[in-house]
C-alpha positions in Angstrom: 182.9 70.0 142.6 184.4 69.6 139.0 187.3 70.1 139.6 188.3 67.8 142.4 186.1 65.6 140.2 188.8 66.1 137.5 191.3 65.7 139.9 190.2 62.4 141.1 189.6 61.3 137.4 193.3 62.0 137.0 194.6 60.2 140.2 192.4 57.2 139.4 194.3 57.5 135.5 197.4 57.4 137.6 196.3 54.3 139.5 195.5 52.5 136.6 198.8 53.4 134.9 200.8 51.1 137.5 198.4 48.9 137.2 199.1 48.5 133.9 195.7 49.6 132.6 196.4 51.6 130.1 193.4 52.1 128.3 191.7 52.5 131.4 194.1 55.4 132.2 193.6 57.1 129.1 189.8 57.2 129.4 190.3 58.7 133.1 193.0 60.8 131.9 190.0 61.9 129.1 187.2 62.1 131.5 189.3 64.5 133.5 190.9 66.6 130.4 187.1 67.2 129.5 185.9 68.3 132.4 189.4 70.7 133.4 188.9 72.5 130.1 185.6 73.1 130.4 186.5 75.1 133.6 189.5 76.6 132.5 187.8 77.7 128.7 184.8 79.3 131.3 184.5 83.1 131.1 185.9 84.6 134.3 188.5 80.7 134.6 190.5 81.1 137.8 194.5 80.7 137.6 194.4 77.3 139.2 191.9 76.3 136.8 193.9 77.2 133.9 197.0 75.6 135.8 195.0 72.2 136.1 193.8 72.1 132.6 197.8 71.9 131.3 198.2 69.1 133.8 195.5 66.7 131.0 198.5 67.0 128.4 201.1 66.1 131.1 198.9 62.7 131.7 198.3 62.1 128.0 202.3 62.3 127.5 203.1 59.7 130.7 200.7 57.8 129.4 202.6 57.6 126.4 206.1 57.6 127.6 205.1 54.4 129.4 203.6 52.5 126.0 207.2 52.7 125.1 208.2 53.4 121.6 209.6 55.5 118.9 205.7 56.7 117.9 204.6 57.3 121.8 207.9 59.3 121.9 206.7 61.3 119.6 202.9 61.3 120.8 204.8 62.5 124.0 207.0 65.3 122.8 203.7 66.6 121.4 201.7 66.4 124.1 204.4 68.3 126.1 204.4 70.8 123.8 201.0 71.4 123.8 201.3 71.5 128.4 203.8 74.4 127.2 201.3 76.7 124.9 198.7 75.6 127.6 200.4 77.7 130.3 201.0 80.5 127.3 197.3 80.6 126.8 196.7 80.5 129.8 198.4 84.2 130.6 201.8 82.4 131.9 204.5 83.6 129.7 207.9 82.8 130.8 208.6 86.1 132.8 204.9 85.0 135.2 205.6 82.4 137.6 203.0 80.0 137.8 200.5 80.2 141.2 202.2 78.9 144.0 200.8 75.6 144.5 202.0 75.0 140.7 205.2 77.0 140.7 207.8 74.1 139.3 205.2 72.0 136.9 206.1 74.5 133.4 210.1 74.0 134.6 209.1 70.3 135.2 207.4 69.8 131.5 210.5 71.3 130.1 212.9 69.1 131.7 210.3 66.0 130.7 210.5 67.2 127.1 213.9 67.5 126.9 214.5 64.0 128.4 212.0 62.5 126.2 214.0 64.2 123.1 217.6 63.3 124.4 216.2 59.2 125.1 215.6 59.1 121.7 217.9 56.3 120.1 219.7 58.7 118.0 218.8 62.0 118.6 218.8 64.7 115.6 220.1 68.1 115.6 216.8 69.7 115.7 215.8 67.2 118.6 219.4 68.4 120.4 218.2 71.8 119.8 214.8 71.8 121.4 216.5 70.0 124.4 218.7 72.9 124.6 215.8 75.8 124.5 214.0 73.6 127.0 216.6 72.7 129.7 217.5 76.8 129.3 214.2 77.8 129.4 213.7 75.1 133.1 216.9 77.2 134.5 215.9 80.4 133.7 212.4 79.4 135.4 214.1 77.7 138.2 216.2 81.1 138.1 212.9 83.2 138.1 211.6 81.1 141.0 214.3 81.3 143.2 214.8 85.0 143.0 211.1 86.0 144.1 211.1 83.7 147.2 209.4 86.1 149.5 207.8 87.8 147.0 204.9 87.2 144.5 203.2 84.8 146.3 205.7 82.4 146.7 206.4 81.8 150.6 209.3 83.5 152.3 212.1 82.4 154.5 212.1 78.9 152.5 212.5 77.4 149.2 210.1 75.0 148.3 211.6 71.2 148.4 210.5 70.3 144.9 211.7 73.3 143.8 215.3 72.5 144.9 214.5 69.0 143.3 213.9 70.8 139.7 216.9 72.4 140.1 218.8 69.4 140.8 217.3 67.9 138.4 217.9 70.4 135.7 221.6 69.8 136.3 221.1 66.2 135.8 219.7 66.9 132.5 221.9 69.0 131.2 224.7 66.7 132.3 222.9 64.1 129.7 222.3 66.7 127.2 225.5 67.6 126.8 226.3 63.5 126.7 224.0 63.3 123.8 225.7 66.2 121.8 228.7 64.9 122.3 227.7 61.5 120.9 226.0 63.3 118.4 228.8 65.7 117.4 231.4 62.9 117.1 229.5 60.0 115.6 
């Protein structure tokens, strides 16, 4: 019962987010982060509990993408990160898809980071860098993914819609990383 508990804290964070609550959204997104970890930090945590707990720093970093702002960009590209060492803690290292039912949220965070870092008003070279490992580190996921459909757990005969999504947009964001370096390179 905790976690669809958590899972409903985080869909009423959502809710309150368009809404325009934000403080209301964080404490949901909070109320849900405590009770996620608490399940996925438990001796004997399931997969899908580990998968939900790195979905708290994935609200936290929305929530601060939509306060706006150079310091929320930053809040953001932190919590990102910290999604990213989740799924490493978690037993997920980059050559273990995630279960299933999660199998495009790690290539997801990395396309969010890297977007985050390239909307940046004048992004740096280190900023153009880690959008670089990210976006490469989303296509050779989304490469990862597409090669075991039919195996591993991931249904056969058929490619998951959202995974096709990540792929397209993966292309997307590499079409504006490569407008950023550009502007970076030449300015």
């Amino acid at each position: 019962y905790h976690r669809d508990l958590a899972r409903s804290y985080g869909h009423l964070g959502d809710a309150q987010l368009r809404l325009g609550d934000d403080r209301g959204a964080e404490d949901s997104y909070d109320d849900a982060r405590r009770l996620r970890q608490r399940l996925a930090e438990a001796p004997g945590a399931s997969d899908e509990d580990k998968c939900l707990h790195a979905r708290d720093p994935g609200n936290f970093a929305q929530l601060a993408e939509w306060r706006g702002g150079p310091d929320n960009e930053r809040v953001a590209i932190g919590h990102h990160r910290d999604r990213l060492q989740l799924y490493c803690r978690g037993g997920f290292g980059a050559d273990r898809p995630l279960p299933d039912q999660f199998c495009v949220e790690r290539v997801n965070t990395h396309l969010r980071l890297a977007q985050v870092l390239l909307d940046q008003r004048q992004p740096s070279g280190e900023s153009l860098a880690e959008a670089e490992r990210s976006l490469t580190a989303a296509r050779e996921e989304c490469r990862l993914l597409l090669d075991n459909v039919g195996s591993k757990g991931m249904p056969s005969g058929k490619v998951r819609p959202e995974l096709m999504s990540s792929v397209a947009e993966a292309d997307l964001a590499w079409a504006r990383y490569h407008l950023a370096w550009v502007e970076h390179h030449h300015s």
